[in-house]
Backbone bond lengths (Angstrom), bond angles and torsions (degrees), N, CA, C in turn:
res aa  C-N    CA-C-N  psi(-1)  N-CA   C-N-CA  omega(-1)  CA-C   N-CA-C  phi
1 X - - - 1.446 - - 1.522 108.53 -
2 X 1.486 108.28 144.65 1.400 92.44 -174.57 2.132 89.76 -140.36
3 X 1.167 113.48 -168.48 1.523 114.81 149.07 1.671 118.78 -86.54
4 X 1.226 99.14 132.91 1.600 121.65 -160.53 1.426 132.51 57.44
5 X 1.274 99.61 19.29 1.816 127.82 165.10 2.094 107.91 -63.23
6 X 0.450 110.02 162.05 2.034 123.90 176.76 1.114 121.44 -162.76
7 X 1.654 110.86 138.63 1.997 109.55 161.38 1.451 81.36 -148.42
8 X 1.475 77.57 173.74 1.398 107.51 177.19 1.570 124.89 -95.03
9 X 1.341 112.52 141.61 1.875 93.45 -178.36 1.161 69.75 -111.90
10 X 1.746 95.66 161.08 1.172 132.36 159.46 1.578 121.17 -114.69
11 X 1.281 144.94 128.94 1.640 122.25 -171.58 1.934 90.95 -139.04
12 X 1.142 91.84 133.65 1.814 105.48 -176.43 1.375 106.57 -131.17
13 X 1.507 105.29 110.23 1.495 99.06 179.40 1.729 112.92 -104.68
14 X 1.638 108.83 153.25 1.451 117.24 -178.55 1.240 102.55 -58.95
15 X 1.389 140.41 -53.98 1.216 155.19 -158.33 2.072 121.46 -110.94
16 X 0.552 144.03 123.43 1.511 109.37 -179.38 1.511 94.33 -163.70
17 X 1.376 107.78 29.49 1.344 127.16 154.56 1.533 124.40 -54.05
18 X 1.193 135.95 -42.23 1.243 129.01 149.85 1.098 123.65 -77.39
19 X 1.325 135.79 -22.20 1.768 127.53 168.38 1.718 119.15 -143.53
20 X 1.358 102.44 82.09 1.425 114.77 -163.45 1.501 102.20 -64.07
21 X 1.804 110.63 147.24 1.127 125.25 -175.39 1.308 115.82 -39.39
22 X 1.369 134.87 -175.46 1.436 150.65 142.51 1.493 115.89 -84.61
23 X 0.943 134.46 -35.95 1.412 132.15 173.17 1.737 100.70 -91.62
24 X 1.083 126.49 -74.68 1.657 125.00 -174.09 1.420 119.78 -105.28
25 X 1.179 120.08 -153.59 1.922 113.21 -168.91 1.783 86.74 -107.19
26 X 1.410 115.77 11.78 1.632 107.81 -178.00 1.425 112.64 -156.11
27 X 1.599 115.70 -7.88 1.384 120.32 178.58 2.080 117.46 -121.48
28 X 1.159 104.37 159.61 1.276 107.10 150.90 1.154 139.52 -126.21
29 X 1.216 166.86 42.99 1.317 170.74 99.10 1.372 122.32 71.35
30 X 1.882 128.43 82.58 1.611 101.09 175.84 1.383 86.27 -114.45
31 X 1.470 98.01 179.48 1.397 114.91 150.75 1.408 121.63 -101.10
32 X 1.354 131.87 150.19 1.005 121.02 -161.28 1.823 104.81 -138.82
33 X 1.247 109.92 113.05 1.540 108.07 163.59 1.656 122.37 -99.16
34 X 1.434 105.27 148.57 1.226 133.57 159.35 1.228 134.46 -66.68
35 X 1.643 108.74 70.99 1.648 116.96 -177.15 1.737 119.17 -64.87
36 X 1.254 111.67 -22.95 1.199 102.70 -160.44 1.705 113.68 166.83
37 X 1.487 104.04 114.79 1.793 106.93 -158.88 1.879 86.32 -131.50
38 X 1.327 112.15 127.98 1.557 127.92 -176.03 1.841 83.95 -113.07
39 X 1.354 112.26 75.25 1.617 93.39 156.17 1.631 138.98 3.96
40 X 1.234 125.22 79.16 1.390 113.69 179.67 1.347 94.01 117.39
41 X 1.190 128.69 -52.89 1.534 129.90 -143.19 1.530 94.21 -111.12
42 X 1.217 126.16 -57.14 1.560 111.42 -147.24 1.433 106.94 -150.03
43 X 1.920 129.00 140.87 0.840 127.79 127.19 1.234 149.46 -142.54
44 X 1.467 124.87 154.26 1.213 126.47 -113.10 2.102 83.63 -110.39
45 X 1.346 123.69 132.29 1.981 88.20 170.80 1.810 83.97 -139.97
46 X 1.101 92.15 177.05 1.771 115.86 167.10 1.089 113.11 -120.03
47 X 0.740 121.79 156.16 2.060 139.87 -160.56 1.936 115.01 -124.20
48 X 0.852 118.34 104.68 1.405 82.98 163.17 2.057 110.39 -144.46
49 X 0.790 118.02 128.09 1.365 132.66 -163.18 1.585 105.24 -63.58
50 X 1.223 126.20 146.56 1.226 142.08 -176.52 1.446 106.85 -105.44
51 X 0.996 126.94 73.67 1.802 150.36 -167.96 1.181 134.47 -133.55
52 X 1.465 109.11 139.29 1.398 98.34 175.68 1.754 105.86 -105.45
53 X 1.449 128.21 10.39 0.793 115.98 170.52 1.682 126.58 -124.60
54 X 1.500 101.09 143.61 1.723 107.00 -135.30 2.066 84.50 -73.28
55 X 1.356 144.70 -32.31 0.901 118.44 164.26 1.684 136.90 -20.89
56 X 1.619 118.07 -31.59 1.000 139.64 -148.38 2.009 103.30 -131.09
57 X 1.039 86.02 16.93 1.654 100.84 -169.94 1.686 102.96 -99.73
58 X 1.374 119.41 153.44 1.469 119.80 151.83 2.122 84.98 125.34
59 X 1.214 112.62 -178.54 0.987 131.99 148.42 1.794 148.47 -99.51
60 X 1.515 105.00 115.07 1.323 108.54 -157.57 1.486 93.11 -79.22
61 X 1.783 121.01 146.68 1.554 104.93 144.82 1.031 101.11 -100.88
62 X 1.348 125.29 170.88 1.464 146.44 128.66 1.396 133.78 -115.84
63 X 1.284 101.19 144.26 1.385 92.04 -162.12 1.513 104.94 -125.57
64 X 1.168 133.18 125.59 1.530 135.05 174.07 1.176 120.05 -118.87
65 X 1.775 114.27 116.12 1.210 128.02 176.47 1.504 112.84 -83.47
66 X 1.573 104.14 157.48 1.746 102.86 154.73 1.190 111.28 -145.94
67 X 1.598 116.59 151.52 1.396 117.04 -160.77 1.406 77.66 -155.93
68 X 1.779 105.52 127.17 1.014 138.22 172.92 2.010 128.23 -83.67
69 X 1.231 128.52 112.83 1.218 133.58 -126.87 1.322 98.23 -142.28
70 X 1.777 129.15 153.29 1.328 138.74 172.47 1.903 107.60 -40.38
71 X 1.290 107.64 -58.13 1.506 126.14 178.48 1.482 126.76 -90.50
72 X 1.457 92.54 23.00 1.769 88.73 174.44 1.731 99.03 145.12
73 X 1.408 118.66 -168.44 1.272 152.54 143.18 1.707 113.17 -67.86
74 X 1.117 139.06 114.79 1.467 132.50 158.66 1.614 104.87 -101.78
75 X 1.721 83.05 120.53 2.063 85.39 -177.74 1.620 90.93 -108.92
76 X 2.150 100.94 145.51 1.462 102.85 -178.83 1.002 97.69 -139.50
77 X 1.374 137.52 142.10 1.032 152.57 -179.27 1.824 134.09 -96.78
78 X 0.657 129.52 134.83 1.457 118.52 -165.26 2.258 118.28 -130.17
79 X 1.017 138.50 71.95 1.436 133.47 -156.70 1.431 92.81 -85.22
80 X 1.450 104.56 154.33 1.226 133.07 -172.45 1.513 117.34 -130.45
81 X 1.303 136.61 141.19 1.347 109.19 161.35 1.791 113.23 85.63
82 X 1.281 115.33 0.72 1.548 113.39 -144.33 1.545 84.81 -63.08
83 X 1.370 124.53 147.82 1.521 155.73 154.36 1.701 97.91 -25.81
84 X 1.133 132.90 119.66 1.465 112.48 175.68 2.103 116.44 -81.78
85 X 1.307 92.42 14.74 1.564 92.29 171.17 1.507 106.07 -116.06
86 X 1.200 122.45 30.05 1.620 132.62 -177.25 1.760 91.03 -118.79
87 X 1.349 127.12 101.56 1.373 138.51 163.81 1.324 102.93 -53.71
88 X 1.613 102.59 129.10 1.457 108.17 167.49 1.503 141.86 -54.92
89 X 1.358 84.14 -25.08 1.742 114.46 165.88 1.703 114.05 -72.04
90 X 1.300 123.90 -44.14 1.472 127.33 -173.15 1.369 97.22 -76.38
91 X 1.572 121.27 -46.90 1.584 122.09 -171.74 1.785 115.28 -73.08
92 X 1.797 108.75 0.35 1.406 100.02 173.48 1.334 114.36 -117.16
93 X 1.314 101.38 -21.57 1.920 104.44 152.83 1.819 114.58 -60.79
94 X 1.258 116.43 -49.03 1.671 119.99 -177.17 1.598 104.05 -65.83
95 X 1.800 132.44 -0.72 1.152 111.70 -158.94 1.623 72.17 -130.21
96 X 1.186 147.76 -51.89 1.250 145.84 163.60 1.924 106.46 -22.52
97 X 1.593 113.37 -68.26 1.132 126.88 171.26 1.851 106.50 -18.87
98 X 1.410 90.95 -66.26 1.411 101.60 -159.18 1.387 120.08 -68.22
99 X 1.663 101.12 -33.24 1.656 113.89 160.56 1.508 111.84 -53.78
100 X 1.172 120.30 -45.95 1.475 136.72 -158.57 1.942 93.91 -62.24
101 X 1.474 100.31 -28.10 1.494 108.52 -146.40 1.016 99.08 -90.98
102 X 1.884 116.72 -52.06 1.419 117.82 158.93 1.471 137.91 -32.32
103 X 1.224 107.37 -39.31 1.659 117.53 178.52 1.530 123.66 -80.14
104 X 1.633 101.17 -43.10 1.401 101.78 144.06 1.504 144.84 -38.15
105 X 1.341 105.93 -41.15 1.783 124.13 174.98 1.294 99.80 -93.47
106 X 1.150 130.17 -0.12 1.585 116.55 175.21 1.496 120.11 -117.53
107 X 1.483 121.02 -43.86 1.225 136.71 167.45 1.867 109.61 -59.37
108 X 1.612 97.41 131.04 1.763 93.05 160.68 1.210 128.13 -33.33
């Protein structure tokens, strides 16, 4: 990853019967740029959804800090911009998830 680096996520769910994708009835699709990475400390990304519907339109940032601590790393996150068809509730379970996921892949 660098500044002004990009990929694409792709996310495919088994189920997506209670909260169908933004791009398909099972996927979501953004592209994602690289605004701005402070080594150690910070990074900065842009969001943007692969949609045809304008609820789900615009560009998200996010921004993820890290601050280094007696008991660890504390990573915090910060969204900007959120899509107004992205429930505040779905977008803090999907960002929990990912925390959850991080610590897993990092911790023994």
């Amino acid at each position: 990853m660098r500044d002004g680096g990009s990929y694409r996520l792709v996310l495919t769910y088994d189920d997506a019967s209670g909260a169908p994708g933004k791009t398909s009835a099972d996927s979501d699709v953004s592209d994602v740029r690289i605004a701005r990475i402070v080594q150690g400390e910070r990074v900065v990304q842009e969001v943007e959804f692969e949609t045809d519907d304008p609820a789900f339109g615009g560009t998200m940032q996010m921004e993820w800090s890290l601050r280094s601590g007696r008991m660890g790393t504390t990573v915090q996150f910060e969204a900007r911009n959120v899509p107004e068809g992205i429930r505040a509730r779905d977008h803090a379970e999907g960002l929990t998830s990912s925390l959850a996921n991080l610590a897993a892949y990092l911790e023994p």
